[in-house]
C-alpha positions as CSV (number, residue, x, y, z in Angstrom):
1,X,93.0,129.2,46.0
2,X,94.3,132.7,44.9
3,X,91.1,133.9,46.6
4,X,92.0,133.0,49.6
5,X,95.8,134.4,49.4
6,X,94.0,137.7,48.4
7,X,92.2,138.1,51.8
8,X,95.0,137.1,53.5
9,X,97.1,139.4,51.9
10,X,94.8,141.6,52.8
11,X,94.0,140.8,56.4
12,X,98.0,140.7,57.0
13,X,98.5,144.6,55.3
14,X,96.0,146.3,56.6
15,X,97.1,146.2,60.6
16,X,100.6,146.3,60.4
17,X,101.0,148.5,56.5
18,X,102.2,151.7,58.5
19,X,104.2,149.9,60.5
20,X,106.3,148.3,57.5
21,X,106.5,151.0,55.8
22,X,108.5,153.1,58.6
23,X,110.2,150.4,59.1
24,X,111.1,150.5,54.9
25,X,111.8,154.1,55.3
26,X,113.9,154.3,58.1
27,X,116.2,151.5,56.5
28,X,116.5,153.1,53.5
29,X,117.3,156.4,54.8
30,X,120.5,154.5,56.7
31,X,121.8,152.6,53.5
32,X,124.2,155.8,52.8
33,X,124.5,156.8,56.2
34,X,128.2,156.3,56.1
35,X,128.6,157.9,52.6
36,X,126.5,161.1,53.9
37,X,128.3,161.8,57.2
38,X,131.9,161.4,55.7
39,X,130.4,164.3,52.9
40,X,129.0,166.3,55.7
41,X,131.8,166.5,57.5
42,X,135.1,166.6,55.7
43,X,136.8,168.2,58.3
44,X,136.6,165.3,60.7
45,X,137.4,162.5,58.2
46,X,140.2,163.9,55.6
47,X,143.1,165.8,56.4
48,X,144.1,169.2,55.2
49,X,147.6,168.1,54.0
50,X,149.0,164.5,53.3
51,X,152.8,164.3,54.0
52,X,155.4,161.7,53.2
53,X,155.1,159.9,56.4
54,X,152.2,160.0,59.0
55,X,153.2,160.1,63.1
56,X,154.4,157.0,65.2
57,X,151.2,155.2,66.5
58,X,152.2,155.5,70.0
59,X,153.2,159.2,69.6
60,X,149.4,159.7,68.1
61,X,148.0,157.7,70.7
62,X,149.5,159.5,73.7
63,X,148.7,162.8,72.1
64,X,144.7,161.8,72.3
65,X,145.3,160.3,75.8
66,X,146.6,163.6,76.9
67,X,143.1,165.7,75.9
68,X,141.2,162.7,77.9
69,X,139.8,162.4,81.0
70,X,141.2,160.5,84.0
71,X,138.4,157.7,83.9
72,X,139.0,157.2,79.7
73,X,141.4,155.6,78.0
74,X,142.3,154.9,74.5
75,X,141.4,151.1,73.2
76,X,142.5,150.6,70.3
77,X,142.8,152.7,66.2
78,X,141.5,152.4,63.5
79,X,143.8,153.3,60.3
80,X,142.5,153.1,56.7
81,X,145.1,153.1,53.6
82,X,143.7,156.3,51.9
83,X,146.3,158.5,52.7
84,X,144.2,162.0,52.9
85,X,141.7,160.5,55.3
86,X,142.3,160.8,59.4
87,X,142.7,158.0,61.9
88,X,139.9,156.4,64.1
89,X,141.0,156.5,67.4
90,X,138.7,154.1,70.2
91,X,137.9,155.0,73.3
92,X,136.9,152.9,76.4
93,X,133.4,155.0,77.3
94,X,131.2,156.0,76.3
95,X,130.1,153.0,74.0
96,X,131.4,153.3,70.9
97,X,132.6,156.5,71.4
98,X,136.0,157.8,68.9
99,X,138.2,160.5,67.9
100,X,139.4,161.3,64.6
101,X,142.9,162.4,64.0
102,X,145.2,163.8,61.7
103,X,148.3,161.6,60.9
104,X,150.5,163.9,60.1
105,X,150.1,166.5,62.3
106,X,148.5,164.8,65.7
107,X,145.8,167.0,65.8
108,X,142.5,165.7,67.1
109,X,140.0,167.1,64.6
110,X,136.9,166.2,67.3
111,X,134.7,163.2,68.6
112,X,132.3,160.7,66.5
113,X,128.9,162.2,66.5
114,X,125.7,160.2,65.4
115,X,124.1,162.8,63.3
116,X,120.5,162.9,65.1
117,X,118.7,161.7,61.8
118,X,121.2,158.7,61.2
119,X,120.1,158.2,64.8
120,X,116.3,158.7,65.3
121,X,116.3,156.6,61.8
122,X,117.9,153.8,63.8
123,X,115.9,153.6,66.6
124,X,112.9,154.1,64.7
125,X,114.0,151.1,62.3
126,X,115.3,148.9,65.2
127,X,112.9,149.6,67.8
128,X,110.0,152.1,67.2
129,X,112.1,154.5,68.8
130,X,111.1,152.5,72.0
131,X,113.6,151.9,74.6
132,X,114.9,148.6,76.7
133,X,113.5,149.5,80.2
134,X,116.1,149.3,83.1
135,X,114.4,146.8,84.7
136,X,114.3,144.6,82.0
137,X,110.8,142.7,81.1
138,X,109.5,142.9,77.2
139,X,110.9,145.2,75.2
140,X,107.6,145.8,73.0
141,X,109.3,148.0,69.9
142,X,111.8,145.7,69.2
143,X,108.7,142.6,69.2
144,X,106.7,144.9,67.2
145,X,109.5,145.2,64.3
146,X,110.2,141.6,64.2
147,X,106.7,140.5,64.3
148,X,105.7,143.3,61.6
149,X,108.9,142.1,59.9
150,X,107.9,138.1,59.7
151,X,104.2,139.3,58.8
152,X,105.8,141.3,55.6
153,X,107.5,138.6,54.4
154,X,104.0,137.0,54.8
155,X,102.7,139.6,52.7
156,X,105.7,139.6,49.8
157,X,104.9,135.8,49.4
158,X,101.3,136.3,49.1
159,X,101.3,138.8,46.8
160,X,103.9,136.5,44.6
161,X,101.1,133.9,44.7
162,X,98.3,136.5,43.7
163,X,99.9,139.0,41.0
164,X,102.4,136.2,39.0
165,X,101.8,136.3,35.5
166,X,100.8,132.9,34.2
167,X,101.9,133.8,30.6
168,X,105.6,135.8,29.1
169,X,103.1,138.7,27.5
170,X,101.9,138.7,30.8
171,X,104.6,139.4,32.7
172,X,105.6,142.2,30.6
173,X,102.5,143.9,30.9
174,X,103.1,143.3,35.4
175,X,106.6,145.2,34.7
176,X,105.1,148.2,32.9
177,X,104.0,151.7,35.3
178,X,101.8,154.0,32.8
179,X,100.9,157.5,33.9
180,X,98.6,158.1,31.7
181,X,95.6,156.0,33.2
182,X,95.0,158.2,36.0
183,X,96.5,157.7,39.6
184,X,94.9,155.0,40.5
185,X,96.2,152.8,37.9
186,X,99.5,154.5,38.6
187,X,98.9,153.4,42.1
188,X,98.0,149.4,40.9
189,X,101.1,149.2,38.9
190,X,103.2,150.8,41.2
191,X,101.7,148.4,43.7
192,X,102.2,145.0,41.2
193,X,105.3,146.4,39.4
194,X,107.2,147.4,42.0
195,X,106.7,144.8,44.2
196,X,107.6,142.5,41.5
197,X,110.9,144.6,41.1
198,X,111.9,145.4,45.2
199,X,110.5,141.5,45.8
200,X,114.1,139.7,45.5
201,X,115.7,142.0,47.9
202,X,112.9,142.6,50.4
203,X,112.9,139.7,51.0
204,X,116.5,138.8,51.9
205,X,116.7,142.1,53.8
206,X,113.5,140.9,55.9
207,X,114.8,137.4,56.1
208,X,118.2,138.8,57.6
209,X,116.8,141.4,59.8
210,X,114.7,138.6,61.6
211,X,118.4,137.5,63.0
212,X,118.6,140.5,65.1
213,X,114.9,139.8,66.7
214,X,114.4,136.8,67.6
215,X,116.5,134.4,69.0
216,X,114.4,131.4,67.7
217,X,114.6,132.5,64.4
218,X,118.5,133.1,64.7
219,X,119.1,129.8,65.6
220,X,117.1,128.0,62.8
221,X,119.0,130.3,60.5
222,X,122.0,129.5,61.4
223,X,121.3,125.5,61.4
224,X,119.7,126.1,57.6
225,X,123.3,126.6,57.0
226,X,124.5,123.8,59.0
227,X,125.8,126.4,61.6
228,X,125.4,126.1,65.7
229,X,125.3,129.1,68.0
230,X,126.7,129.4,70.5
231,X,125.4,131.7,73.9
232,X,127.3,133.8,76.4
233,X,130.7,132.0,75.0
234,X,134.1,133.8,75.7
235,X,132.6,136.9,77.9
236,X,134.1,135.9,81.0
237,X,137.7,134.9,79.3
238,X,137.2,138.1,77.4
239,X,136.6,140.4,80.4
240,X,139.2,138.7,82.3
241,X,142.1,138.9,79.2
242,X,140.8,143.0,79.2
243,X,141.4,143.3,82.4
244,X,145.1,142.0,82.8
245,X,145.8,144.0,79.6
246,X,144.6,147.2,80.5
247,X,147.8,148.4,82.3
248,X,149.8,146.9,79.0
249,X,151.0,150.5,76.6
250,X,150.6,150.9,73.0
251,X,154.6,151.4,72.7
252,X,154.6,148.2,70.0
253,X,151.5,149.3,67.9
254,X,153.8,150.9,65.4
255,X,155.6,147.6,64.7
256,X,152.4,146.2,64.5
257,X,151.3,148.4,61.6
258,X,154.3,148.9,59.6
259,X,154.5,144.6,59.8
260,X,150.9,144.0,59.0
261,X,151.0,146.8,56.3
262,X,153.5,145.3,54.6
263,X,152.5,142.1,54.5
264,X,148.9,143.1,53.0
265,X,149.7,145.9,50.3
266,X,146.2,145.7,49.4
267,X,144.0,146.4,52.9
268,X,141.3,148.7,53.1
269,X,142.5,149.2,56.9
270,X,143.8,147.8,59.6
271,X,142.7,148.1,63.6
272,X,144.7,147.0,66.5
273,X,143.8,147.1,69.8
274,X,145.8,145.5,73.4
275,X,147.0,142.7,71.6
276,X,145.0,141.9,68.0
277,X,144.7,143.7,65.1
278,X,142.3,143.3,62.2
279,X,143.4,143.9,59.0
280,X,140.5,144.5,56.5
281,X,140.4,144.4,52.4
282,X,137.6,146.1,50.7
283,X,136.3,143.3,48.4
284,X,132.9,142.2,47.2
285,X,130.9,139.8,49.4
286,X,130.9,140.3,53.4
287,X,131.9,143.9,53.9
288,X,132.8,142.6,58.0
289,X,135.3,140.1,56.5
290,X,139.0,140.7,57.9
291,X,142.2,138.8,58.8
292,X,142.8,138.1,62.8
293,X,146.2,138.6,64.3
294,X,147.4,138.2,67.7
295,X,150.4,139.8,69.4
296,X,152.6,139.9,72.6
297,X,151.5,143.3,73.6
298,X,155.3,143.8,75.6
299,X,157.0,143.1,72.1
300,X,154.9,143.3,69.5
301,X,155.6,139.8,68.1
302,X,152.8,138.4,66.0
303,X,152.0,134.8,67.9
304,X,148.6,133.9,66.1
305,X,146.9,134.4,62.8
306,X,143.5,133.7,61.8
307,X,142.5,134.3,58.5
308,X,139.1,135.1,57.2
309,X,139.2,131.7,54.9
310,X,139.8,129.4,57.9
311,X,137.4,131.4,59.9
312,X,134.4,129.7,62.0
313,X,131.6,129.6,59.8
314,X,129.5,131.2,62.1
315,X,131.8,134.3,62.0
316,X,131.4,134.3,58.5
317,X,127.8,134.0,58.2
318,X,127.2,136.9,60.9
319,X,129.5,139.4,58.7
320,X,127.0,138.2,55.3
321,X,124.1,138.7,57.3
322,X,124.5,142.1,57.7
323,X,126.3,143.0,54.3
324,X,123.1,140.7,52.9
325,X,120.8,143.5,55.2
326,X,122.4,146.8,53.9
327,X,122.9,146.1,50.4
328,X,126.9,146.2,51.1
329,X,127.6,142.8,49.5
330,X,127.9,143.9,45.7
331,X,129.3,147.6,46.6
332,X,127.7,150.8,45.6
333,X,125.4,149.5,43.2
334,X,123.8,146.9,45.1
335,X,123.7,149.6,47.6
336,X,121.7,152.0,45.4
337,X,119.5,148.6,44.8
338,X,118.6,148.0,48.2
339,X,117.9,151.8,48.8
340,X,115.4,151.9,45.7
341,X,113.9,148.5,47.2
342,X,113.3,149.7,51.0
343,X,111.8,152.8,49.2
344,X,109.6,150.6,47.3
345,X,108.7,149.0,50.4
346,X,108.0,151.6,52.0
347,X,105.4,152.4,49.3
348,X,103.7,149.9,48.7
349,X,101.4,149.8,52.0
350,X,100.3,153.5,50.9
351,X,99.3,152.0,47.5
352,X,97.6,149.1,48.6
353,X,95.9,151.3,51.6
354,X,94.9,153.7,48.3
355,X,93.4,151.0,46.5
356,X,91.9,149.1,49.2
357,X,90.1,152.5,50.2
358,X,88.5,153.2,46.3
359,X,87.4,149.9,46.4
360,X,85.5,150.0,49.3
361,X,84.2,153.5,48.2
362,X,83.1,151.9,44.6
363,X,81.5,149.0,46.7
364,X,79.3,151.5,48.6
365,X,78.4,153.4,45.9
366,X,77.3,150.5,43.5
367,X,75.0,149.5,46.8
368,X,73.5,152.8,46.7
């Protein structure tokens, strides 16, 4: 039986190896992406002095509106409780395009930037750096990463099947790398012991990501956890509630804050936009978790809440999804765990290419 795991082990690395591992290395390389561009640019994200009491919302507000253009608006902040750090400020195009400002001063410090690393890494990771054509019709680099995704976890159970140790000596000898055996036994227990090591969260990082690439697979995902999709829901209500709010100011966002910042002393931040706000706490578990308020934009009276523990579980599951995927679920040092893992990953096609080459080149040499 183990036999035939080997060869398909084998037959399921050797085509798509390269891909997996750029797919490995281009997540890993956007685990601390955040962490990286907040270092690299301190101007943008902390302020040079932090006063008593930062600017009205609505005064901040108008003072980014003013250095728009005609045909962009402001949609909505973003303000986190660290007092040294500047204020997200949303804007209506491009997508996902921000400001940063200082609170206490009103100064716009500039725009949010996508270094082109963080972003060449994502595309690559995501799609292969391929593109969705304007016509629509198959976009091939995203089917390539989920098919090479589904065929690693393929490969990660396999190899389980092939390299577990059957006794406790065993095993210890399977979590052991020596260097002084040459490289190619650095390579076979680099190859057994590291995949024994990265295997927990390769797989649930492989196991998530399949969410975002096929729709089959997201569905049967969600119904392992007794959970129902739903598609296209809300858009139209959505566009329609955007549109009649458009004309609707920010002169109540200020209440909104001060109320919603008092009522949660301990938020990591809090967003509001034309009539919700999100308030945030920076706990273990889903990193996208946050409290839901709704409010009459013309007097800034809170009419609904919706709180993360009441919430839909299929709002709950997509936020652990993606904490599950970067590593954000146990903070920093799961985060350090699922960059050492996605390294691994990356790896261990190279190794297994290494030893599947001597091999072949002993084989022809013992025929000769």
């Amino acid at each position: 039986m183990k036999k035939i795991f080997r060869t398909l082990h084998l037959w399921l690395s050797v085509p798509f190896g390269l891909l997996v591992s750029l797919i490995c290395f281009s997540g890993a390389m956007l685990v601390f992406e955040n962490e990286i561009t907040e270092w690299s640019r301190p101007d943008l994200y902390h302020v040079k002095e932090v006063k008593a009491e930062p600017l009205p919302v609505e005064m901040l507000l108008e003072r980014v509106a003013e250095t728009l253009p005609d045909s962009v608006s402001v949609t909505g902040v973003s303000i986190p409780s660290e007092k040294g750090r500047t204020w997200q400020v949303n804007l209506s195009k491009p997508r996902r395009a921000s400001v940063y400002i200082d609170p206490y001063t009103g100064e716009v410090k500039g725009k949010y930037e996508r270094p082109a690393f963080f972003l060449t890494m994502f595309k690559l990771h995501r799609w292969l750096l391929d593109s969705m054509k304007p016509g629509g019709g198959i976009f091939w680099g995203k089917v390539i990463v989920g098919v090479s995704t589904l065929i690693f976890v393929l490969i990660l159970l396999t190899g389980i099947i092939i390299w577990w140790p059957r006794t406790l000596r065993a095993l210890k000898n399977s979590l052991k790398i020596t260097l002084r055996r040459g490289f190619r036994r650095f390579c076979y227990d680099f190859h057994v012991a590291g995949g024994l090591y990265a295997l927990l969260f390769l797989l649930m990082m492989s196991l998530t990501g399949l969410t975002w690439s096929f729709a089959w697979y997201r569905t049967g995902f969600y119904k392992i956890f007794g959970v129902e999709t739903r598609q296209g829901s809300g858009h139209a209500a959505h566009g329609q509630e955007k549109k009649e709010k458009s004309q609707v100011p920010y002169a109540h966002w200020e209440q909104v804050y001060r109320q919603l910042k008092d009522e949660n002393p301990d938020y990591r931040q809090i967003s509001i936009s034309r009539g919700t706000a999100n308030v945030s706490f920076d706990r273990l578990g889903n990193q996208r978790a946050s409290d839901r308020y709704e409010f009459d934009p013309r007097s800034g009276e809170i009419m609904n809440v919706s709180l993360y523990q009441d919430a839909e579980p299929s709002g709950k599951i997509r936020g652990w999804i993606y904490s599950v995927h970067v590593g954000s679920w146990g903070g920093i040092f799961t985060k350090i765990l699922a960059f050492a893992a996605a390294l691994i990953g990356a790896c261990l096609p190279l190794t297994g290419y290494y030893l599947w080459i001597k091999r072949k080149i002993g084989q022809r040499k013992r025929r000769c």
